[in-house]
PyMOL Python script that loads the backbone (N, CA, C, O; Angstrom):
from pymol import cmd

cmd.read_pdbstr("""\
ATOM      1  N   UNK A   1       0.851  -1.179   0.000  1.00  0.00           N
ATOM      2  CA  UNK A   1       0.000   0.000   0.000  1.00  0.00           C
ATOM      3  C   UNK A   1       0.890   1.234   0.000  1.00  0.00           C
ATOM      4  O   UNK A   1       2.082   1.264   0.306  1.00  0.00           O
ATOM      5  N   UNK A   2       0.010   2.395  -0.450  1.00  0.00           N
ATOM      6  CA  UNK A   2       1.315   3.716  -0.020  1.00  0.00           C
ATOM      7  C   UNK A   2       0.929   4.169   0.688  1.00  0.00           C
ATOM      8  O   UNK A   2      -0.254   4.134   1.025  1.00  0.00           O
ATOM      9  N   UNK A   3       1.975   4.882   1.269  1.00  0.00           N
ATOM     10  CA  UNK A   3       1.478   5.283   2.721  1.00  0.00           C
ATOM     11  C   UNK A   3       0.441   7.004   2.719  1.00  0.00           C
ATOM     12  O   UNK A   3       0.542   7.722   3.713  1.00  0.00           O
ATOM     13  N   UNK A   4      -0.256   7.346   1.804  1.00  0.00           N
ATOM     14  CA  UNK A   4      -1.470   8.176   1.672  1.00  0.00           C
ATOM     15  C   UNK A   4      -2.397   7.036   1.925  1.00  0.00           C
ATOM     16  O   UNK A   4      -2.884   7.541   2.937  1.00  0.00           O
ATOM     17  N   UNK A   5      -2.786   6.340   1.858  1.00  0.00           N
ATOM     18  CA  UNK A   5      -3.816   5.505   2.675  1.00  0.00           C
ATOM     19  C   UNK A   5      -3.962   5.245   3.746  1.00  0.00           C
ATOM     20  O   UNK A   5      -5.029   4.689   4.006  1.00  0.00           O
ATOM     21  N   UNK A   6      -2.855   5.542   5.059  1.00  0.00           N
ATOM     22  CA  UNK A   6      -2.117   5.785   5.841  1.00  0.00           C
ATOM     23  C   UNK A   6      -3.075   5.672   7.109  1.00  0.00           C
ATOM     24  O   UNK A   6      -3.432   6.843   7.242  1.00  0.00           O
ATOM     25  N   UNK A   7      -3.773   4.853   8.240  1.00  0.00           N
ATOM     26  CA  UNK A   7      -4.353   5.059   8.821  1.00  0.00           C
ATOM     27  C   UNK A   7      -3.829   6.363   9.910  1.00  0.00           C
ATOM     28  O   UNK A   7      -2.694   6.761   9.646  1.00  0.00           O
ATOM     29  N   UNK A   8      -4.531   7.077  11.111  1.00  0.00           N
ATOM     30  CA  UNK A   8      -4.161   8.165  11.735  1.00  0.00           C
ATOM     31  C   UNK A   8      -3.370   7.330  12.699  1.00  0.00           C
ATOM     32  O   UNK A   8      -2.987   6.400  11.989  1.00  0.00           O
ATOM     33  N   UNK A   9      -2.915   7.131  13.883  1.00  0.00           N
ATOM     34  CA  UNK A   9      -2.119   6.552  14.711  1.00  0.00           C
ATOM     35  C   UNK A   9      -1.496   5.053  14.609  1.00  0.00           C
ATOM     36  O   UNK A   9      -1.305   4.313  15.574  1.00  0.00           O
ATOM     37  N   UNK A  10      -1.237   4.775  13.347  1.00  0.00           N
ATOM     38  CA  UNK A  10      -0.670   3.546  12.707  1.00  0.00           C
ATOM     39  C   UNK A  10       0.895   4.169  12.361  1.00  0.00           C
ATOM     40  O   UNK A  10       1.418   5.259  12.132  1.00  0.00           O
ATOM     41  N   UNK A  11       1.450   2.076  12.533  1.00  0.00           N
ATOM     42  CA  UNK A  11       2.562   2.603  12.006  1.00  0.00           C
ATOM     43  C   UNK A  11       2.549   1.721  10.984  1.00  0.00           C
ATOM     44  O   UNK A  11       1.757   0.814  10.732  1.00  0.00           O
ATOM     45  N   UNK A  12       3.772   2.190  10.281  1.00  0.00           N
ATOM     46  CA  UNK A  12       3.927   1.434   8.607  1.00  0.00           C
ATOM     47  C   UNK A  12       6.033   1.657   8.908  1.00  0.00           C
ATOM     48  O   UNK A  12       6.845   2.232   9.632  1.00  0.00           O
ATOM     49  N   UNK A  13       5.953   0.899   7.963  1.00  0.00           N
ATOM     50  CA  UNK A  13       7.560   0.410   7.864  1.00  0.00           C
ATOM     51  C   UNK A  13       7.976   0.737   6.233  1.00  0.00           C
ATOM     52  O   UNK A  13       7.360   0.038   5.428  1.00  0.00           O
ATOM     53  N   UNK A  14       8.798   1.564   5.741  1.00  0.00           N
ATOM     54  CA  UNK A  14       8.888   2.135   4.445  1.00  0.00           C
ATOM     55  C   UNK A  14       9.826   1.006   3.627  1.00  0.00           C
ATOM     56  O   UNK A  14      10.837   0.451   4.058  1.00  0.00           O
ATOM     57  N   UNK A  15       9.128   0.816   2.193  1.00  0.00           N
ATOM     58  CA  UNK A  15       9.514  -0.316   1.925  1.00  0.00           C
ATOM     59  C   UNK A  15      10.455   0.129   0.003  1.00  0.00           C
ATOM     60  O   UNK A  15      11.281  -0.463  -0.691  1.00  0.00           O
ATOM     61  N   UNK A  16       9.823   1.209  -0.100  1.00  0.00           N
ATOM     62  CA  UNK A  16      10.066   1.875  -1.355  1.00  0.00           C
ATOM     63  C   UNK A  16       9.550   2.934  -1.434  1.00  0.00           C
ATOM     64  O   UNK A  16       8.573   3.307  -0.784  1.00  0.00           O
ATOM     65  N   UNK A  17      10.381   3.781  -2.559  1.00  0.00           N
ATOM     66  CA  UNK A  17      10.077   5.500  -2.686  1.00  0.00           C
ATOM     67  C   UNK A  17      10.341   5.176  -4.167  1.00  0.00           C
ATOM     68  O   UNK A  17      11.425   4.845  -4.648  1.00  0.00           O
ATOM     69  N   UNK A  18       9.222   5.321  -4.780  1.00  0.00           N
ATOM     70  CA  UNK A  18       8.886   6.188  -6.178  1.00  0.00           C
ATOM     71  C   UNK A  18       9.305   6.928  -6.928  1.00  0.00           C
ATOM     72  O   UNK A  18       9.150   6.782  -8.140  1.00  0.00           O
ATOM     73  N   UNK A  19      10.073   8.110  -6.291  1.00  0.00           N
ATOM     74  CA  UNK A  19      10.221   9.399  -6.518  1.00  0.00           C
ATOM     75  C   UNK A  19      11.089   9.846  -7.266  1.00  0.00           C
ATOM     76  O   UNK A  19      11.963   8.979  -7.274  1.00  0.00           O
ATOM     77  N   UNK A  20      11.462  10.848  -8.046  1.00  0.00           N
ATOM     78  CA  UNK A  20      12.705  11.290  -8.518  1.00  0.00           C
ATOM     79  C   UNK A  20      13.271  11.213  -8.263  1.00  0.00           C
ATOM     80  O   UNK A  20      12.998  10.580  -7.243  1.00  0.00           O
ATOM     81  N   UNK A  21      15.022  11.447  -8.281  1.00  0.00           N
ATOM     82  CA  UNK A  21      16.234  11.010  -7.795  1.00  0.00           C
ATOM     83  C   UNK A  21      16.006  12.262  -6.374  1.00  0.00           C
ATOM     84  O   UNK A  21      15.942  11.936  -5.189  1.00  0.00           O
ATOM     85  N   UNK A  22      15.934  13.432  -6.811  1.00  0.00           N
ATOM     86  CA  UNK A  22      16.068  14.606  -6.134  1.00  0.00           C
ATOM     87  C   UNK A  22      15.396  14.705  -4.470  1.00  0.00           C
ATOM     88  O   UNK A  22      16.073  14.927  -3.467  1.00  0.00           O
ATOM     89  N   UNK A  23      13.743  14.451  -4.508  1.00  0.00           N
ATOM     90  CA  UNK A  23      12.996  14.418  -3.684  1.00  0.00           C
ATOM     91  C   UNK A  23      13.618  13.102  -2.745  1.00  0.00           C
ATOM     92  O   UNK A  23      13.953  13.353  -1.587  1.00  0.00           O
ATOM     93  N   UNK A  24      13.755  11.753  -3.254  1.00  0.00           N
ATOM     94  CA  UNK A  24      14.272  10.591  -3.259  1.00  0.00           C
ATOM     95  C   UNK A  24      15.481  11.268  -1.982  1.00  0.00           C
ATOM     96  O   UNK A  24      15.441  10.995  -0.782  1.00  0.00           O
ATOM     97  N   UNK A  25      16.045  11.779  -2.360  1.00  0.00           N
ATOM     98  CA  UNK A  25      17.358  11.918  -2.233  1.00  0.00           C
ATOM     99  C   UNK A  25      17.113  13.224  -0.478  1.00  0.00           C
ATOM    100  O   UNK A  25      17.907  13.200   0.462  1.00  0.00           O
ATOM    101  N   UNK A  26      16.458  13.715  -0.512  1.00  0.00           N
ATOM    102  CA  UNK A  26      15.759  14.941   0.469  1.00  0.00           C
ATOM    103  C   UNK A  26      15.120  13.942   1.038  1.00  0.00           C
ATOM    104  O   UNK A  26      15.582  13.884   2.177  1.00  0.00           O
ATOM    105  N   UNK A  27      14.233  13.028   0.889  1.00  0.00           N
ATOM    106  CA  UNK A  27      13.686  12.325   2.047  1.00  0.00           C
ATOM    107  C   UNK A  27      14.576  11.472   3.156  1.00  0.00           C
ATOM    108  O   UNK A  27      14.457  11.201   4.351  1.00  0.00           O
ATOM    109  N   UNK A  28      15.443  11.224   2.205  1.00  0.00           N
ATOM    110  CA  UNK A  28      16.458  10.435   2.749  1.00  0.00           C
ATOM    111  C   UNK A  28      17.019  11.310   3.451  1.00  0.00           C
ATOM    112  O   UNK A  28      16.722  11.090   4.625  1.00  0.00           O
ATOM    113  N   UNK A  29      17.802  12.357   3.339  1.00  0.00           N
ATOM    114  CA  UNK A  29      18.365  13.366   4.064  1.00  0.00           C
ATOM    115  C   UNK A  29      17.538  13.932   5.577  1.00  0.00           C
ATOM    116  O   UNK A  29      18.027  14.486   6.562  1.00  0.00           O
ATOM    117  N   UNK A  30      16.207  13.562   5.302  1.00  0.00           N
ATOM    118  CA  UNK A  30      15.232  13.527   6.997  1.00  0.00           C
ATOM    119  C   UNK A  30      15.319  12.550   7.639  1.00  0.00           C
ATOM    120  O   UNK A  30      14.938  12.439   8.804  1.00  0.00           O
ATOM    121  N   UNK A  31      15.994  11.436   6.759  1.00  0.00           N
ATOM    122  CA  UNK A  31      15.502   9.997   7.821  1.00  0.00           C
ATOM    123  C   UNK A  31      14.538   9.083   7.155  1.00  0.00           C
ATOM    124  O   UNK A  31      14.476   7.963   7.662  1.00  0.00           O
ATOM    125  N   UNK A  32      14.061   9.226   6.518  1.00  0.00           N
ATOM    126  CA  UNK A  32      13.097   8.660   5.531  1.00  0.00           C
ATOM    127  C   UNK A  32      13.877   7.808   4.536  1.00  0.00           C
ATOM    128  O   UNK A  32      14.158   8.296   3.442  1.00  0.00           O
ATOM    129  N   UNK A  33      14.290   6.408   4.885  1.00  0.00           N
ATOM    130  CA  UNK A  33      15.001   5.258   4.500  1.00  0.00           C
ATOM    131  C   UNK A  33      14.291   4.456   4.764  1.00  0.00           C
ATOM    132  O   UNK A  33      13.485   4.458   5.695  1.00  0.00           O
ATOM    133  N   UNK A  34      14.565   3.278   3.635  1.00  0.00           N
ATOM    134  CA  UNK A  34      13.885   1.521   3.574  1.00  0.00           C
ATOM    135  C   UNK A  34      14.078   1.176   4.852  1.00  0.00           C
ATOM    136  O   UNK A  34      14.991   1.581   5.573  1.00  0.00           O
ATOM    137  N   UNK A  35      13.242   0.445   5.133  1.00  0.00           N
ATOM    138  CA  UNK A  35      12.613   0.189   6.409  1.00  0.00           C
ATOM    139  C   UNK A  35      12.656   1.108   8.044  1.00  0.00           C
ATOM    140  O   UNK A  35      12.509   0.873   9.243  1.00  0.00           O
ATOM    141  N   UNK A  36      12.933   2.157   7.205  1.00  0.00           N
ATOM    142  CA  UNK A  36      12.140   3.056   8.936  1.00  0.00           C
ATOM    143  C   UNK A  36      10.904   3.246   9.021  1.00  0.00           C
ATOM    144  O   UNK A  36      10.047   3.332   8.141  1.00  0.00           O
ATOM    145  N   UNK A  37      10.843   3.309  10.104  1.00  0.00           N
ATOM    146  CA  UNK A  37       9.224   3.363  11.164  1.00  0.00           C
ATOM    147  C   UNK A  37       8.645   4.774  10.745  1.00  0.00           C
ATOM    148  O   UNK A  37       9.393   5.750  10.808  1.00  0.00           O
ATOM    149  N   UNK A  38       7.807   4.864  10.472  1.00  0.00           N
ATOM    150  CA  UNK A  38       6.473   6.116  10.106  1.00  0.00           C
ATOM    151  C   UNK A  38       5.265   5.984  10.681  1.00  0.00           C
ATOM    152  O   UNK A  38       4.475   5.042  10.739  1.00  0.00           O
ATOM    153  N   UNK A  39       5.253   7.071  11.090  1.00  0.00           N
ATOM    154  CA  UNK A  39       3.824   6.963  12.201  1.00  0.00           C
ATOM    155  C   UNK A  39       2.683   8.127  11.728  1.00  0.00           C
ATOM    156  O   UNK A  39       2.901   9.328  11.884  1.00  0.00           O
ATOM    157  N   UNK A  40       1.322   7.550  11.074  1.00  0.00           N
ATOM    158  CA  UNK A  40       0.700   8.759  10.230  1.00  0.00           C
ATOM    159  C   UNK A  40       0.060   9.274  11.762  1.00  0.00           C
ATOM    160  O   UNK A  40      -0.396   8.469  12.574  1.00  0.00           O
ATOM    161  N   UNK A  41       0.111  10.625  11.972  1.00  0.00           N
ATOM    162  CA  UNK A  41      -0.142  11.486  12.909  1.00  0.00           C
ATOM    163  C   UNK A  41      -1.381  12.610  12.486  1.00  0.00           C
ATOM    164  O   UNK A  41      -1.678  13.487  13.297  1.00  0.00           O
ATOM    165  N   UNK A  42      -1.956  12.535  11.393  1.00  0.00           N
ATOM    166  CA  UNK A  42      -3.076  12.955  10.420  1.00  0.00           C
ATOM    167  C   UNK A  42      -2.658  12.867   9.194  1.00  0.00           C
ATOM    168  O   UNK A  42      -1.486  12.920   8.823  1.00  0.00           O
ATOM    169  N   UNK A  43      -3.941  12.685   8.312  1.00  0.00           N
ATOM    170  CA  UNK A  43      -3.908  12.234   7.263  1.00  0.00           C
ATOM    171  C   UNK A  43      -5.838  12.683   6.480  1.00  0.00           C
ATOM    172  O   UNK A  43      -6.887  12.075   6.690  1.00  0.00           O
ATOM    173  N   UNK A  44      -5.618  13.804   5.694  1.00  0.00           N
ATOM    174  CA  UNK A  44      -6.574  14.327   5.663  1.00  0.00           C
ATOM    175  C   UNK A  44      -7.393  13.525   4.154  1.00  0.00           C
ATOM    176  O   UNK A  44      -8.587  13.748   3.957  1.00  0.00           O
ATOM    177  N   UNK A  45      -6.545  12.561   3.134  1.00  0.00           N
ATOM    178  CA  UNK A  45      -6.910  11.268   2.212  1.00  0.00           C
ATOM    179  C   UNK A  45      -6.785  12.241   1.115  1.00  0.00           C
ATOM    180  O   UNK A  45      -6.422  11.654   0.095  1.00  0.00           O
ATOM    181  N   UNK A  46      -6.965  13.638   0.915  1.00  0.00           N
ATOM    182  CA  UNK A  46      -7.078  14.571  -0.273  1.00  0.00           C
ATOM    183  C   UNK A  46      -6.787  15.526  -0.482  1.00  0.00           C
ATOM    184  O   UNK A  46      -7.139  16.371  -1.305  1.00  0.00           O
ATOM    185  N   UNK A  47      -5.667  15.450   0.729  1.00  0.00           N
ATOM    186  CA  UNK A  47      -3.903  16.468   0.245  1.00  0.00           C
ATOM    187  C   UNK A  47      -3.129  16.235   1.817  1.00  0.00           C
ATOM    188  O   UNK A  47      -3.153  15.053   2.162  1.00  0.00           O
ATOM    189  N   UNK A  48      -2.590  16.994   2.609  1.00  0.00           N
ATOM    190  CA  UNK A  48      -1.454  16.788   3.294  1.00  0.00           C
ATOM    191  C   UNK A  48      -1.771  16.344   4.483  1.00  0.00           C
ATOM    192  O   UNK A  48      -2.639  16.714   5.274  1.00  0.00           O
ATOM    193  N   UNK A  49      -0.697  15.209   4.551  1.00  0.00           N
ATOM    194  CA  UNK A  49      -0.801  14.325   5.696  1.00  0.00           C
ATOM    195  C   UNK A  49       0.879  14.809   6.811  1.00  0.00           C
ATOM    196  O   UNK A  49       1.941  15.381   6.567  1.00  0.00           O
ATOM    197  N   UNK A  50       0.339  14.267   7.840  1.00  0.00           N
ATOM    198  CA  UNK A  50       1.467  14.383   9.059  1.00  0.00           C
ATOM    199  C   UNK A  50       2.084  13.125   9.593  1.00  0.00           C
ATOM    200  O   UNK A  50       1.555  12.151  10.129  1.00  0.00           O
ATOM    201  N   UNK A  51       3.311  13.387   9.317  1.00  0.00           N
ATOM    202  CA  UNK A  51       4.115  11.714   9.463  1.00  0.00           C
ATOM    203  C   UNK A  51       5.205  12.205  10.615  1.00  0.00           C
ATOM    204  O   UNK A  51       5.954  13.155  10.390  1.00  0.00           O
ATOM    205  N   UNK A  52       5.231  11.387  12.021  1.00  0.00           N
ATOM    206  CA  UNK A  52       6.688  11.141  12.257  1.00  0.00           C
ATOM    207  C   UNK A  52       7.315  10.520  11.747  1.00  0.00           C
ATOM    208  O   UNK A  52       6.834   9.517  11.221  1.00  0.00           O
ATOM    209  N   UNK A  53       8.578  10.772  11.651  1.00  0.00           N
ATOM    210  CA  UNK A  53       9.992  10.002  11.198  1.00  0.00           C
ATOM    211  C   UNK A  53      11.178  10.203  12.593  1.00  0.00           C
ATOM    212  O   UNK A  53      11.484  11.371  12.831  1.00  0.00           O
ATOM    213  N   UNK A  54      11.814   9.116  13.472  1.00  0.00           N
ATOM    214  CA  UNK A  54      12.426   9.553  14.298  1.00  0.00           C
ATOM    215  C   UNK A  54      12.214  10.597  15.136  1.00  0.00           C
ATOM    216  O   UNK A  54      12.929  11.572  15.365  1.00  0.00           O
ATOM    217  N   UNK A  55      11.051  10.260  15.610  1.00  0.00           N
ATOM    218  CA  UNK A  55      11.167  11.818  16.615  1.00  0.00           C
ATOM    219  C   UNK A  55      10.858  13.009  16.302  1.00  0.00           C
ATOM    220  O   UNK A  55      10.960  13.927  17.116  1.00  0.00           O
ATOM    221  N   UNK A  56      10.346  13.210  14.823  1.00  0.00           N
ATOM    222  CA  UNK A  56      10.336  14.536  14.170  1.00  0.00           C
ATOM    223  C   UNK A  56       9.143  14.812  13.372  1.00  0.00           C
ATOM    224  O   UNK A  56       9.116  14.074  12.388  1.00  0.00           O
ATOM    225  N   UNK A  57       8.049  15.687  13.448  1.00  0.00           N
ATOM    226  CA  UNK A  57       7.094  15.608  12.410  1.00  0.00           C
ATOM    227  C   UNK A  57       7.411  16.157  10.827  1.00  0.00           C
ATOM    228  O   UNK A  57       8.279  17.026  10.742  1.00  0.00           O
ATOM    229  N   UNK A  58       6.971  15.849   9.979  1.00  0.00           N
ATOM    230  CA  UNK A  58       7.049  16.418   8.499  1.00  0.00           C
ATOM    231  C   UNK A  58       5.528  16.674   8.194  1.00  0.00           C
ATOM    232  O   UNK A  58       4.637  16.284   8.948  1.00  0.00           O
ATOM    233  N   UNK A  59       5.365  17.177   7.338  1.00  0.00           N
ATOM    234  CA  UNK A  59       4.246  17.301   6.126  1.00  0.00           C
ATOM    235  C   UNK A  59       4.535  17.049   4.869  1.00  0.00           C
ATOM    236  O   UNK A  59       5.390  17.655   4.223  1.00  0.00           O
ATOM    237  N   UNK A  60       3.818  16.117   4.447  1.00  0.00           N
ATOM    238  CA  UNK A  60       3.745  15.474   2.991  1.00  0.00           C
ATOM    239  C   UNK A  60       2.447  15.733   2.597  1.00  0.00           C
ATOM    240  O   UNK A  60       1.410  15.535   3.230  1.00  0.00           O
ATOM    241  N   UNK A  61       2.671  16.407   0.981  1.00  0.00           N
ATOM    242  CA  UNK A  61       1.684  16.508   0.294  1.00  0.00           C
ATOM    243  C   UNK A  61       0.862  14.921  -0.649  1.00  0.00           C
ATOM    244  O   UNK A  61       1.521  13.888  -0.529  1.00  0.00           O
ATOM    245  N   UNK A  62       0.067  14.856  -1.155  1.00  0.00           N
ATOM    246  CA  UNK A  62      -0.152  13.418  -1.402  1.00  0.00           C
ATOM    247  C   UNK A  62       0.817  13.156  -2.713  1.00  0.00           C
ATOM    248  O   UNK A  62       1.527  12.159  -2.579  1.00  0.00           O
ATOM    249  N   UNK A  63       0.979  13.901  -4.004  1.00  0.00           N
ATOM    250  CA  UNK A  63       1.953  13.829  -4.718  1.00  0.00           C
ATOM    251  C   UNK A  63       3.377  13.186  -4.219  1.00  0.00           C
ATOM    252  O   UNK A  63       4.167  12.720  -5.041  1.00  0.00           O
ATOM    253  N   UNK A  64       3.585  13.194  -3.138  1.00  0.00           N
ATOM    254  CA  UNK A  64       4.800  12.612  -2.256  1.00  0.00           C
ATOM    255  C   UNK A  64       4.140  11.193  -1.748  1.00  0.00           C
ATOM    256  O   UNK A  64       4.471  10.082  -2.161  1.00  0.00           O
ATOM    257  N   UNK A  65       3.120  11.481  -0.747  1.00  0.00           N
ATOM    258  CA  UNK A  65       3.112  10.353  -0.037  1.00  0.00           C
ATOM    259  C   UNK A  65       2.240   9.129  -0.666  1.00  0.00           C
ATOM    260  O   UNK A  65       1.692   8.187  -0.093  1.00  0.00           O
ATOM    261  N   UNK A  66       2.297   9.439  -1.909  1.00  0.00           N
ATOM    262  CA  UNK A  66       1.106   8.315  -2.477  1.00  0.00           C
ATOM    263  C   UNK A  66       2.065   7.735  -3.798  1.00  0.00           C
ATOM    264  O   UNK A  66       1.583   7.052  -4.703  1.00  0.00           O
ATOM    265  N   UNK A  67       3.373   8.104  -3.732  1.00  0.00           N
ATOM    266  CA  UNK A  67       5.098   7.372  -4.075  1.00  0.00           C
ATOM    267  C   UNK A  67       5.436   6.342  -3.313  1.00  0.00           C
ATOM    268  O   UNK A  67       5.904   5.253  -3.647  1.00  0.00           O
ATOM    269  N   UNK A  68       5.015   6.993  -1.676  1.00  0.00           N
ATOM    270  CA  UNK A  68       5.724   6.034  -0.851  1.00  0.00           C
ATOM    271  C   UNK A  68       4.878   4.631  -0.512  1.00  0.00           C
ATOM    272  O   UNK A  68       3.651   4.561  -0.445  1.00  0.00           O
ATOM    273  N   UNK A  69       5.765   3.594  -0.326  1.00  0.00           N
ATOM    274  CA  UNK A  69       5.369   1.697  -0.745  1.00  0.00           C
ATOM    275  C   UNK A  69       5.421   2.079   1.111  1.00  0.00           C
ATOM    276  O   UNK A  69       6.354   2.691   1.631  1.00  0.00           O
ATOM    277  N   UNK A  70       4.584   1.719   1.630  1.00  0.00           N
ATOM    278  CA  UNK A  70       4.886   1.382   3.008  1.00  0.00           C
ATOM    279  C   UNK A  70       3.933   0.129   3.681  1.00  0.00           C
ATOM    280  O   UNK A  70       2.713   0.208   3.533  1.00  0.00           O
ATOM    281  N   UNK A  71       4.427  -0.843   4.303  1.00  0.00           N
ATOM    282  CA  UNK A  71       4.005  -1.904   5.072  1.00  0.00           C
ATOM    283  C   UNK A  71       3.350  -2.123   6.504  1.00  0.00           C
ATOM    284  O   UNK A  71       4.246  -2.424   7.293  1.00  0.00           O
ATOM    285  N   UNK A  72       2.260  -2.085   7.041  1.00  0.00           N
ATOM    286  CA  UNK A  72       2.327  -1.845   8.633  1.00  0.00           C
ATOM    287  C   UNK A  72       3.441  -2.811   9.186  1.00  0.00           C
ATOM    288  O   UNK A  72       3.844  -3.858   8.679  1.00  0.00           O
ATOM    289  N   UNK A  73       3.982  -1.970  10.781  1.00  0.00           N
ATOM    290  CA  UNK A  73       4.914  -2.350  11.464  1.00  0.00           C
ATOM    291  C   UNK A  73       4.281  -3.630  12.049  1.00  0.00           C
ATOM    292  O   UNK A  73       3.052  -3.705  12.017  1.00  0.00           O
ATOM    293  N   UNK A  74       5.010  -4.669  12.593  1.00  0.00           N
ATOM    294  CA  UNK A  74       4.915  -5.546  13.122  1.00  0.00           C
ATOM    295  C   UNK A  74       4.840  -5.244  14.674  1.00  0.00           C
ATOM    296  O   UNK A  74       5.511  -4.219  14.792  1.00  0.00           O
ATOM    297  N   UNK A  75       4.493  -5.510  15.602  1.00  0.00           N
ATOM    298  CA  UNK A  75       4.661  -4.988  16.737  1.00  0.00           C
ATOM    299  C   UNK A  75       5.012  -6.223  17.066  1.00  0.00           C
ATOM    300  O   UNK A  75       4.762  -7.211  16.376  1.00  0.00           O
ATOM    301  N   UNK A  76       5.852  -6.228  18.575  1.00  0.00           N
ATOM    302  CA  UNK A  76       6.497  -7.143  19.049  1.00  0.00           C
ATOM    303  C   UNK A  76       6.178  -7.527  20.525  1.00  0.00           C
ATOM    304  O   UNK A  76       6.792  -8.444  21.071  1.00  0.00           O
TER     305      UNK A  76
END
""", "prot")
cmd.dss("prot")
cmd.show_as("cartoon", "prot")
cmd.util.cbc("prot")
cmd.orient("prot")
């Protein structure tokens, strides 16, 4: 699934990015790497959603977050 489908207090585990080299390359530079933890913190389904990454909130527009391949986390 990508993670714009994103339930609100779920987590997902990032599995692939879509994206141009550039953006690709800036997400990564936040922390936003294959298999880190993402936690959708709102998610409005028909433009910008709120993701932690490590400790940190972002905003992603859906053009971004509907690139990203993400898996729910396994809990342990």
């Amino acid at each position: 699934m990508t993670l714009d489908k994103g339930i609100i207090g779920q987590c997902y585990k990032v599995e692939d990015i879509q994206l141009d080299d550039k953006l690709t390359k800036h997400l990564q530079a936040i922390g936003m790497t294959k298999n880190v933890k993402v936690t959708v913190l709102n998610n409005k389904h028909h433009g910008t959603m709120i993701i932690k990454v490590r400790q940190v909130r972002y905003a992603l527009g859906k053009h971004i977050s509907n690139k990203i391949e993400v898996i729910p986390c396994q809990e342990a």
